[in-house]
N, C-alpha and C positions, 0 to 999 in steps of 0.2 A: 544134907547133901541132896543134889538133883540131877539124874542124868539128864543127860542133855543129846540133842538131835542137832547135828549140825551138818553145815554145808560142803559140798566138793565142788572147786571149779575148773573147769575144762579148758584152760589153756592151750593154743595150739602148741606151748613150748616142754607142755609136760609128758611125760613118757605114756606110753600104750597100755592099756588093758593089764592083762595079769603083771607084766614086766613091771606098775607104779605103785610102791609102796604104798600112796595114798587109796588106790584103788582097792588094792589086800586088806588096808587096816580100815578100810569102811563098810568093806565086805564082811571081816569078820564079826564086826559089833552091828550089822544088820541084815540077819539073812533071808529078808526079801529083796535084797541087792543083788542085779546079777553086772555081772562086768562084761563089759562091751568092747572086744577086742580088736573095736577101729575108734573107739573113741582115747583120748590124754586125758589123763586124771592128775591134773598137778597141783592144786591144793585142798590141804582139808581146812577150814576157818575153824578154829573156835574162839568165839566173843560174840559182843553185843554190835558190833560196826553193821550200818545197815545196807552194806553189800554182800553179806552174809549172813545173819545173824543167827545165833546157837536158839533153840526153841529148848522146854520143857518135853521132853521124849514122851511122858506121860496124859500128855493135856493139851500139846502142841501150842502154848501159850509163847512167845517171845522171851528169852532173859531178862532185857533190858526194861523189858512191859513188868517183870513179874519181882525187879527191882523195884521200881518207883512205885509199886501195889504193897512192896511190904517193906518200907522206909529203916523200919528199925536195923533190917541188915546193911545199910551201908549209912544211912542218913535221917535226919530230923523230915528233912524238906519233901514232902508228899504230893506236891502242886503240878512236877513233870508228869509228862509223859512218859516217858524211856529215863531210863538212869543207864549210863553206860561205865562198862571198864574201861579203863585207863590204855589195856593192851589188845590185839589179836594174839593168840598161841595158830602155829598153825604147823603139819607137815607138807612140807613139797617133793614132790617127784621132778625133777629134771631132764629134759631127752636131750635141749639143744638151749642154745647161746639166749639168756632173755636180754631185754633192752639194755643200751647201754645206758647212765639214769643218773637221778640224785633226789632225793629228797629235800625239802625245804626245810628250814625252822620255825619255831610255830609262828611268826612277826612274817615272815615272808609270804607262807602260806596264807596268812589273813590276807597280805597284800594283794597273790597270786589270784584267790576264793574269789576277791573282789573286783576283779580286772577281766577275772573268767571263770564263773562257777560252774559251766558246764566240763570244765580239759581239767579243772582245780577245785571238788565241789568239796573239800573237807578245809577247813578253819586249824587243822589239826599240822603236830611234825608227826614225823614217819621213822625213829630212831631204830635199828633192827640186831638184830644179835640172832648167829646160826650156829645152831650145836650138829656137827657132823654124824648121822646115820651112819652112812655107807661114807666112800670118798669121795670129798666135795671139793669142785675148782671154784674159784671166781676168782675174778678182776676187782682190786679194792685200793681206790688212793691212788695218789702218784708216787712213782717210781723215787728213791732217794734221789738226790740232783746229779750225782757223778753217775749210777744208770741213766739218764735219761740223756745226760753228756754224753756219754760212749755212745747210745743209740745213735745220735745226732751228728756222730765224727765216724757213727759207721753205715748209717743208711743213707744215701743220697736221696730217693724218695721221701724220707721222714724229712730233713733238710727241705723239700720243696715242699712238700706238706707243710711245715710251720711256718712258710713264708720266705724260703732262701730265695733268690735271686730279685724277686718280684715286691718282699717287705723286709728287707734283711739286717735293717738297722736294727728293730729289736730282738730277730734272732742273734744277732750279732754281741747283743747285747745280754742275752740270755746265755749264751754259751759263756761268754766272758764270765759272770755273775758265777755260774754255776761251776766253774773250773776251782774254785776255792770253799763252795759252798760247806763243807764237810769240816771245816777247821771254826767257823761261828757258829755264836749263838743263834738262832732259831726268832730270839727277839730282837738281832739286830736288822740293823737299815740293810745292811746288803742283804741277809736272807729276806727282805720284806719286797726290796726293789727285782730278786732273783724271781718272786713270787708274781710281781706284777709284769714281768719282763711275759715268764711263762704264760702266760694270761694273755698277755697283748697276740702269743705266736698261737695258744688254743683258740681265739676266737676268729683266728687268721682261718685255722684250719677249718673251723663249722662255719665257714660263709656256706650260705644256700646254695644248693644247684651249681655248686663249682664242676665246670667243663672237664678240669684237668683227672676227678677222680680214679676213673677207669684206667688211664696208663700210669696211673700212681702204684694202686693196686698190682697191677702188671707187673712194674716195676719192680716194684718190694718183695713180688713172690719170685721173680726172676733170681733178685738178691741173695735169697734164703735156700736157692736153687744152687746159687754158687758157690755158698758156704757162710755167708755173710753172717753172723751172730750176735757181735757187740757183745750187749749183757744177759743177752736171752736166753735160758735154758733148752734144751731139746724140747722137753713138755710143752714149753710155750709157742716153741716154733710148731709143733700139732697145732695148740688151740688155735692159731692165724689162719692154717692151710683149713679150719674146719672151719671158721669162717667164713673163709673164699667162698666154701661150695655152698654153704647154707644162706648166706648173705652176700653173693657174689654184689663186687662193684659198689661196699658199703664202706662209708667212710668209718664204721667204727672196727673196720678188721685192723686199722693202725694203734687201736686202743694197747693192746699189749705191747706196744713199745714204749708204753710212758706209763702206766698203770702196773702195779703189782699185781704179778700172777700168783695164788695162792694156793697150794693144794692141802686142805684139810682129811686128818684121817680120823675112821671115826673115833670118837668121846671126844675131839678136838673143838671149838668154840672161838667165834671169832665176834666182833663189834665193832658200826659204827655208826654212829652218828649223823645228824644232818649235814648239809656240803660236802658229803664225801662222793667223786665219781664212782660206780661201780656199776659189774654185771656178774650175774651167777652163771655157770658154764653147764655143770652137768653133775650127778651126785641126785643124796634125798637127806633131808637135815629135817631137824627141828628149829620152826622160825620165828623170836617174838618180834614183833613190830608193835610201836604206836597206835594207836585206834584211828590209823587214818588210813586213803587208800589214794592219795596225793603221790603222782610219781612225775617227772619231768625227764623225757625221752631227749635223745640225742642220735640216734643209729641203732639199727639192727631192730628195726619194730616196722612192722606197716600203721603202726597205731599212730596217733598227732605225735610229732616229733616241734617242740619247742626249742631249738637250739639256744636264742638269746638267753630266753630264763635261764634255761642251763649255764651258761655262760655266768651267770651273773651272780647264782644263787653258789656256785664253787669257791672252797677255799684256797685251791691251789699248793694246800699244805706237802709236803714232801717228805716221805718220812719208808721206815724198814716195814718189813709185811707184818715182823712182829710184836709191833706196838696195835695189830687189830687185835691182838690173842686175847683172851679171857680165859686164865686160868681158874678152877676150880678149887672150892675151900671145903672141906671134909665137916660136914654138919653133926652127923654120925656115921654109925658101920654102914649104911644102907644109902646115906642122902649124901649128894655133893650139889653145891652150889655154886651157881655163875651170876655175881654179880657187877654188871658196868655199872660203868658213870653216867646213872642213869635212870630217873626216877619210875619213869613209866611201866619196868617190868623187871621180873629177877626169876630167874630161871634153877629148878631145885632137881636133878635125879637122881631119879629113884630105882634102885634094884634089891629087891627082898631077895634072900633065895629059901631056899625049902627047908634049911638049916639053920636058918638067920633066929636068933636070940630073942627074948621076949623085947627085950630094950632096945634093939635094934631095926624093931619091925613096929615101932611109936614114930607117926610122923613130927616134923616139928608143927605145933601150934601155933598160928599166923594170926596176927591181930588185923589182919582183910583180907580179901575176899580173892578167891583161886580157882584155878580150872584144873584137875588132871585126865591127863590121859593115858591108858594102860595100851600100851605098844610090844609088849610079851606077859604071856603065861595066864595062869587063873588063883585065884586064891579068894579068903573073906575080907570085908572090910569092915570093923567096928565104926561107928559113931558117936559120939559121946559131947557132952558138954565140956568146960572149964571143971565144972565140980564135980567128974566123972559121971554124971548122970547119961545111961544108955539111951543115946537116942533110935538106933538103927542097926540092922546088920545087912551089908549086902556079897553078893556074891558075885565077883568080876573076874573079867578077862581080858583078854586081848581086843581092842577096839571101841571098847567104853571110855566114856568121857561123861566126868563131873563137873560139875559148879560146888564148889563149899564155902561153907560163908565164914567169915569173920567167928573166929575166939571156937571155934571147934575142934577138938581132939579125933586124930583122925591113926587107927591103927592096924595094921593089919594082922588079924587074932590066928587067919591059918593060910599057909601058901603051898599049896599044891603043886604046883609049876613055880621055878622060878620067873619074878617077877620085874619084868621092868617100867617104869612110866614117866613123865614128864610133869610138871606142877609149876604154872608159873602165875607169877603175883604182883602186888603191888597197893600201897597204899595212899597212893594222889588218887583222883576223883579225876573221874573219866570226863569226856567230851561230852560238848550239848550237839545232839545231830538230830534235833528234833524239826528242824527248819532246814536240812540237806535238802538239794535234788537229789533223786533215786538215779544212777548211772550204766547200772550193770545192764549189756545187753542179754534176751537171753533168748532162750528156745526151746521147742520143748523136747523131751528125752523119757521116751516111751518106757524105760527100763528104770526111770524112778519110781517107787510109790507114791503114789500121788499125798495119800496121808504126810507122809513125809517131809513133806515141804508146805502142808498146810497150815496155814495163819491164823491165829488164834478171831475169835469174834469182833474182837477191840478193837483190831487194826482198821485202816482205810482200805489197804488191797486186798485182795481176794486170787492169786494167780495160778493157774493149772502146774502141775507138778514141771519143775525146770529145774536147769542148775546153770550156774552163769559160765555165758561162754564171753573170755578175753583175750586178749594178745597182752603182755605185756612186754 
């Protein structure tokens, strides 16, 4: 096992100071951290992606560097530079609405990389799965087709929004398609044609610089003023009006009339994959993503807004909020696991308690390689081989973060506090990002240790203690 030093970034979208769970749980695992109660702490990274990357707490050497130094834990091949995981683990803090977005798949991404490596500098997909902290909203997917009907027969603005009067043959055509859509298969032609129908009226809606937005806008809140509802739940009629104010005159405050509003409580877990629209709202979750940092904007960002890609790289799929769930599968007394459909990352937690069984407080043993991180309490953690051979004993808490390698026994021998933590893994073979551009802007933040973000001898850069500042 190696603890590891990793990164916080500063998002304009993540919560303040004491209020950001990310800020608390990096405070507590390093107390020459002070927290700066005008700065957004909204994510913690931990991986090897080199917009973040986790260092060696000890030596402040890079992961990814101190993979390809010692081959035999992941690989033969000794020739890289960097060896990367497969995944990011990361916690986010949320204050307000991030972009509205999509991810590519990995074929598109290469496409995207090569058309534009500066707005697309990762080769990589970006598939995500959030295990709910606290309560978490987001926007995920398109709405089933009979919502997005009712929207459509009850907002008049969504109506000129998708092209009513001005392109209304395939709204026309849409509404038609989608009045039956509930009674077919999914693989047949009309739900395919309903798909392209919706397609033809969403790219109606992200033309550039449409004149009309502002009295749309208007419009819709006036609507919702006068009781107007359709399918929308109360909660969801909040999220639009916090829109307004935060994103006033933004074409994606219409997102929650076609988009599933979600609200997860915590231990809840949700998934999805590349081409799915979505935006996270507010909450603090546990995040895996892809080891990529490819995202394709549409609304609600001041950052490059690509609407075409957007457009193109969507599935259009239509479906209930609870085909995102990811239920949990009881490992043992202590582990529960979350695994999609999805090779890049699998998600294990962890709660020891101070009562917890000798058999109970044995992690499972992973034939590759994983990150945890402890998010409550304090306790020991044994180390050991396959053939019980002791390698280590360490003493953890709250805010620490591992790397453990492959075919290790990993147990917890005493728990003080009960314990909670996160573990996530995977056994495909991470990205090549040894030929990336560097993207992250950054600046500097007097209140890091500089140690801390220091780069091992090996590297090329050399940078004064920072932490990246983004919009997403």
């Amino acid at each position: 096992m190696e603890q590891l030093q990793c990164h916080v970034k500063q998002y304009a979208w993540g919560k303040y100071g004491e209020q950001s769970e990310v800020a608390r749980l990096f405070a507590d695992g390093h107390t020459n951290f002070k927290i700066d109660e005008k700065t957004p702490y909204a994510e913690l990274w931990m991986g090897t992606h080199p917009d973040g990357p986790a260092q060696l707490k000890k030596c402040s050497t890079r992961l990814s560097t101190y993979l390809a130094k010692n081959p035999s834990i992941l690989t033969n091949n000794n020739s890289a530079k960097n060896i990367h995981l497969p995944f990011i683990m990361k916690v986010m803090s949320i204050r307000t609405t991030l972009s509205l977005q999509v991810h590519p798949t990995k074929e598109q991404a290469r496409r995207l990389h090569e058309l534009d490596p500066i707005n697309y500098p990762d080769r990589n997909h970006k598939p995500e799965l959030a295990y709910a902290l606290t309560q978490f909203e987001l926007l995920c997917g398109f709405r089933p087709a009979r919502e997005i009907l009712k929207n459509l027969q009850t907002f008049p603005s969504l109506r000129l929004l998708f092209g009513g009067d001005k392109y209304s043959k395939p709204l026309e055509n849409c509404i038609s398609q989608m009045k039956h859509l509930d009674t077919v298969n999914q693989d047949s032609p009309e739900y395919q044609n309903s798909r392209k129908y919706l397609e033809a009226c969403f790219r109606f809606m992200m033309v550039p610089n449409r004149s009309d937005v502002n009295d749309l806008v208007s419009q819709l809140l006036s609507e919702l003023a006068n009781g107007l509802r359709g399918s929308l739940e109360e909660g969801t009629v909040e999220v639009i009006k916090k829109m307004s104010v935060d994103f006033p005159n933004d074409i994606g405050i219409f997102s929650p009339l076609f988009l599933n509003h979600m609200i997860l409580q915590p231990g809840e877990c949700c998934y999805y994959a590349a081409e799915e629209l979505h935006a996270y709202l507010s909450g603090e979750c546990v995040e895996c993503v892809g080891c990529s940092n490819n995202t394709i904007r549409a609304a609600m960002t001041p950052k490059y807004i690509d609407r075409d890609a957007l457009c193109s790289v969507l599935n259009y799929k239509m479906t209930e909020p609870a085909d995102y769930l990811v239920k949990e599968r009881s490992v043992n007394g202590c582990v529960d696991e979350y695994a999609p459909d999805c090779k890049d990352f699998q998600l294990h937690r962890i709660r020891v308690e101070t009562n917890s069984t000798e058999q109970d407080m044995m992690m499972p043993t992973l034939e590759c390689p994983s990150i945890l991180v402890i998010v409550k309490g304090k306790g020991t953690i044994e180390e050991a081989t396959t053939e019980n051979q002791l390698i280590g004993q360490y003493e953890v808490k709250r805010g620490d973060i591992f790397y453990i390698p492959p075919k290790h026994n990993i147990r917890f021998t005493e728990c003080t506090e009960d314990i909670e933590g996160y573990r996530t893994f995977s056994d495909e073979i991470g990205p090549d990002h040894d030929t990336r551009l560097v993207t992250p802007v950054q600046c500097n933040v007097p209140t890091i240790n500089e140690k801390m973000f220091k780069l091992d001898a090996d590297m090329e850069e050399e940078p004064t203690a920072v932490v990246n500042v983004q919009i997403l």
